[in-house]
Backbone bond lengths (Angstrom), bond angles and torsions (degrees), N, CA, C in turn:
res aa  C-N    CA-C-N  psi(-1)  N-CA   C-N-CA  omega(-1)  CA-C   N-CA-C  phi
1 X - - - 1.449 - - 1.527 109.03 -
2 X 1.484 127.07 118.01 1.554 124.83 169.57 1.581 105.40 -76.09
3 X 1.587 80.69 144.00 1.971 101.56 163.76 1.192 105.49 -73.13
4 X 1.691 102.72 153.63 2.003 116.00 163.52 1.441 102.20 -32.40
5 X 0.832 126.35 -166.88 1.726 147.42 113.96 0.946 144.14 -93.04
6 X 1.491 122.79 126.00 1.352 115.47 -142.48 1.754 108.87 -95.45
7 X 1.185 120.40 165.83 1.377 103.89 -153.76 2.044 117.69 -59.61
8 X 1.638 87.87 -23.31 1.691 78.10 -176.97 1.859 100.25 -93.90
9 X 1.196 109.72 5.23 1.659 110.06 167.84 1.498 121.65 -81.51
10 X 1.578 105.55 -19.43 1.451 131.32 -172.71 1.452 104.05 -90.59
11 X 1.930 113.78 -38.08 1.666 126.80 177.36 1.604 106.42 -46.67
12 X 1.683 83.66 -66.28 1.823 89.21 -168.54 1.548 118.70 -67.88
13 X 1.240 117.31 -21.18 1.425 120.00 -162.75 1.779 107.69 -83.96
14 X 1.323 101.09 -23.81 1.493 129.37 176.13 1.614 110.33 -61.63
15 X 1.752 94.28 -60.58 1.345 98.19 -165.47 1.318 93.46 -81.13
16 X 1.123 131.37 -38.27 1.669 117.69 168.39 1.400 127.61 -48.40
17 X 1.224 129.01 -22.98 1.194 131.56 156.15 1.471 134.05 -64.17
18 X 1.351 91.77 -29.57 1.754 105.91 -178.11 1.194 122.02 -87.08
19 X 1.242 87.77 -22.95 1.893 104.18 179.02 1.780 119.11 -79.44
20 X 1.492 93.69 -44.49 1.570 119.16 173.22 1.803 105.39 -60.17
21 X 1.341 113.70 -27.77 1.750 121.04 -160.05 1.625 95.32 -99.59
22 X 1.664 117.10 -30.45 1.326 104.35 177.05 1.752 109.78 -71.87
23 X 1.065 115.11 -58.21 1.760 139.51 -179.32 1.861 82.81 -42.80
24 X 1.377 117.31 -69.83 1.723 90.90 -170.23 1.864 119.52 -62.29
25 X 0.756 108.53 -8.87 1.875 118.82 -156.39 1.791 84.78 -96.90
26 X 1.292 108.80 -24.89 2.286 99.52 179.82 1.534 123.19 -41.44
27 X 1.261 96.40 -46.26 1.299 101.47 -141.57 2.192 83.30 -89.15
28 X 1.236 110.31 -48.26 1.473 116.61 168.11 1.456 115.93 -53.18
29 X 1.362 120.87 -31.22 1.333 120.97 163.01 1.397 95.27 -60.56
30 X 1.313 128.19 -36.90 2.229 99.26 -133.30 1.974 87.57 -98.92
31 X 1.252 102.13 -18.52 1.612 116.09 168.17 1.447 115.16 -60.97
32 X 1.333 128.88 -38.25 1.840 133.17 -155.48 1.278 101.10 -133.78
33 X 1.514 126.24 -15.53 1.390 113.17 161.64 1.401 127.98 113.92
34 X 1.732 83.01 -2.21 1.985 89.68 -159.52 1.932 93.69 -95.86
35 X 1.856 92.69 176.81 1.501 86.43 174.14 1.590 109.38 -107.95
36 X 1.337 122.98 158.83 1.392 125.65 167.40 1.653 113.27 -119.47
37 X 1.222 111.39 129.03 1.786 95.21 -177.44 1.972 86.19 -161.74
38 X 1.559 80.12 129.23 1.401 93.96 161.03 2.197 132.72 -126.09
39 X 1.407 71.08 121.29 1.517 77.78 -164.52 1.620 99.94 -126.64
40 X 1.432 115.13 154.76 1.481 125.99 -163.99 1.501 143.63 31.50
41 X 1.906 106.03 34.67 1.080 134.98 -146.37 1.218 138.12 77.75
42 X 1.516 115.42 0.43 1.498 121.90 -135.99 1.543 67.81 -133.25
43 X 1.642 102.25 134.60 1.397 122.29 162.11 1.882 103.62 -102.14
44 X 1.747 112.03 124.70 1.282 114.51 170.98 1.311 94.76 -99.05
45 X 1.648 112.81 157.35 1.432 126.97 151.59 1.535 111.57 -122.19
46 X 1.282 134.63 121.15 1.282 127.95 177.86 1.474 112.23 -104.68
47 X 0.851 128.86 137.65 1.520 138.79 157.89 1.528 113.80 -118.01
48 X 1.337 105.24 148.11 1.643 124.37 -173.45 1.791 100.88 -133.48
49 X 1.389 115.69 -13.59 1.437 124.50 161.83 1.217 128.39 -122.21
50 X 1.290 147.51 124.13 1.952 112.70 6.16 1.076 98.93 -79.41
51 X 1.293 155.89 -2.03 0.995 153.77 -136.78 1.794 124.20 -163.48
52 X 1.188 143.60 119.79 1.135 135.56 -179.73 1.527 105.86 -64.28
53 X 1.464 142.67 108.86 1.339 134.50 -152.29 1.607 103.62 -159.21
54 X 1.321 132.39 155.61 1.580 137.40 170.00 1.539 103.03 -138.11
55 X 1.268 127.21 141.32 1.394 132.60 -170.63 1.964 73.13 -132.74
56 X 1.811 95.76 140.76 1.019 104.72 178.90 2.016 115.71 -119.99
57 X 1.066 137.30 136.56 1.035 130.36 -138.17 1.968 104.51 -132.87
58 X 1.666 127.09 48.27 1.630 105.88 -170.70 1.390 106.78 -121.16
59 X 1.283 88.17 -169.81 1.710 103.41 -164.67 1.542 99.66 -97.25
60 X 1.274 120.04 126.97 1.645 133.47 169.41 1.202 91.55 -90.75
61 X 1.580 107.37 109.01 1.990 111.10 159.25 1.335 122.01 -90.09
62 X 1.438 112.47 -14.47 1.663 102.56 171.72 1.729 104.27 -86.68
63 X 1.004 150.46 -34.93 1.769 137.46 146.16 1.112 132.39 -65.37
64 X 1.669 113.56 -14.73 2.109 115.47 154.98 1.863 64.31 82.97
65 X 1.369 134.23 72.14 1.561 118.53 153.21 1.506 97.75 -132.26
66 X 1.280 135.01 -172.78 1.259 140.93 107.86 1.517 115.68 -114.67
67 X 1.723 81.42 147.60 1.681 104.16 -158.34 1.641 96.71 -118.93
68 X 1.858 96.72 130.78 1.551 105.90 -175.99 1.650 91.68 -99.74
69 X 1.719 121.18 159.92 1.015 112.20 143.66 1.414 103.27 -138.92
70 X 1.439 88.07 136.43 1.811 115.04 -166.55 1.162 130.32 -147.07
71 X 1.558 114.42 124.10 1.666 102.70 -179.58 1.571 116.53 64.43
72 X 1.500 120.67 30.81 1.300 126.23 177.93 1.426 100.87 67.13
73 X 1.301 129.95 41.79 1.341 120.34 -159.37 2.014 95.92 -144.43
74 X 1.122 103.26 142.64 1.788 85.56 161.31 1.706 103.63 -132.84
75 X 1.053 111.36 143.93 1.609 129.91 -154.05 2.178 98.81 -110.42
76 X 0.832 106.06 132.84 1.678 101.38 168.83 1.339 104.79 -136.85
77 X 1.273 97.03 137.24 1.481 107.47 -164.11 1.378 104.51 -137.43
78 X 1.795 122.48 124.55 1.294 136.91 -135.46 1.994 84.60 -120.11
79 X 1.259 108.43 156.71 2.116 107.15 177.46 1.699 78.97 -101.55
80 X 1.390 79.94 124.50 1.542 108.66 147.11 1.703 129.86 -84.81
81 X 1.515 129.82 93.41 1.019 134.98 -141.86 2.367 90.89 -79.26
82 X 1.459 105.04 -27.49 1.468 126.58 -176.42 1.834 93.31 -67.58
83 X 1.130 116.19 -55.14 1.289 108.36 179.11 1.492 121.09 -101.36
84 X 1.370 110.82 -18.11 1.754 101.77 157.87 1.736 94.24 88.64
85 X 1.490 105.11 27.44 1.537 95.96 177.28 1.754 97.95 -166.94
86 X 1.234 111.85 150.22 1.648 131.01 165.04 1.468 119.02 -57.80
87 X 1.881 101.78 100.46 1.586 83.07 -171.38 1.770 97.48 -135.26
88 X 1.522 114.36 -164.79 1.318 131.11 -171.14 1.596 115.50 -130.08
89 X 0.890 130.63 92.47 1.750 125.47 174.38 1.802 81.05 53.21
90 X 1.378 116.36 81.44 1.460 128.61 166.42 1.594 132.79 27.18
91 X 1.825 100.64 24.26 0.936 125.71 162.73 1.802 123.36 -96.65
92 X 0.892 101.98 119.06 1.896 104.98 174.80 1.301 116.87 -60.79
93 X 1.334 118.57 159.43 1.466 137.30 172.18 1.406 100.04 -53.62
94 X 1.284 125.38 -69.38 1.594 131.91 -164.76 1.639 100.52 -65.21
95 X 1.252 134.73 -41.36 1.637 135.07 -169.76 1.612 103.55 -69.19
96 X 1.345 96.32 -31.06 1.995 103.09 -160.89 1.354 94.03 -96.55
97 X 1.192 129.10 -45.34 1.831 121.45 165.86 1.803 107.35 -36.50
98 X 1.469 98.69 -66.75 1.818 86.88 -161.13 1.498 103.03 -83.65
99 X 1.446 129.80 1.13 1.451 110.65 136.95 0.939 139.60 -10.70
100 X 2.263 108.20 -80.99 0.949 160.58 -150.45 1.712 90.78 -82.73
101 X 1.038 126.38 -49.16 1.716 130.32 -170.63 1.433 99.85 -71.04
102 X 1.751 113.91 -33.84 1.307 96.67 -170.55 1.713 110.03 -103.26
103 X 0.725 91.41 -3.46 1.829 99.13 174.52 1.951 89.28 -84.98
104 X 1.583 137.47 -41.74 1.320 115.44 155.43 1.528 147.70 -36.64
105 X 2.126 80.23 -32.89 1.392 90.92 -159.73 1.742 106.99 -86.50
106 X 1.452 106.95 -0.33 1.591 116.87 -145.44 1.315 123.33 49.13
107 X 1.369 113.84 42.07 1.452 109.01 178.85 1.733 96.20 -111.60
């Protein structure tokens, strides 16, 4: 049986995710055009193609989640202690982001 996470287990694991999701999303940004920037925990994604659009990407510390909002959509995403990562119906943060970019991108 896994423990909660405790709030500074929830800090680092958070910001480790966000950090890990900007560094993969670079190189797919510098390819399709969009911007990625993370500042005050909060991962932005901007797009100006097809669409002028921001998908927003932070960490909820009073539910231990991070919460995407995307595509008129908001995403909550629970740490999987079995997989060692923040995910959704056994989807990851990093798999369900460039989903989400490419279901933007129409690709």
């Amino acid at each position: 049986m896994s423990h909660p996470l405790t709030d500074q287990e929830f800090a680092a694991r958070a910001d480790e995710a966000l950090d890990a999701l900007q560094r993969g999303l670079m190189d797919l940004a510098d390819r399709e055009g969009f911007e990625v920037e993370l500042q005050g925990g909060v991962l932005n994604i901007y797009f100006e193609e097809p669409t002028e659009t921001r998908f927003v990407v932070s960490p909820n510390a009073p539910v231990r989640q991070i919460w995407v909002s995307a595509l008129v959509r908001s995403y909550k995403l629970s740490w999987s202690a079995g997989r060692g990562a923040f995910e959704l119906d056994g989807e990851s943060l990093t798999v369900l982001m460039e989903r989400l970019v490419h279901i933007h991108l129409g690709r």
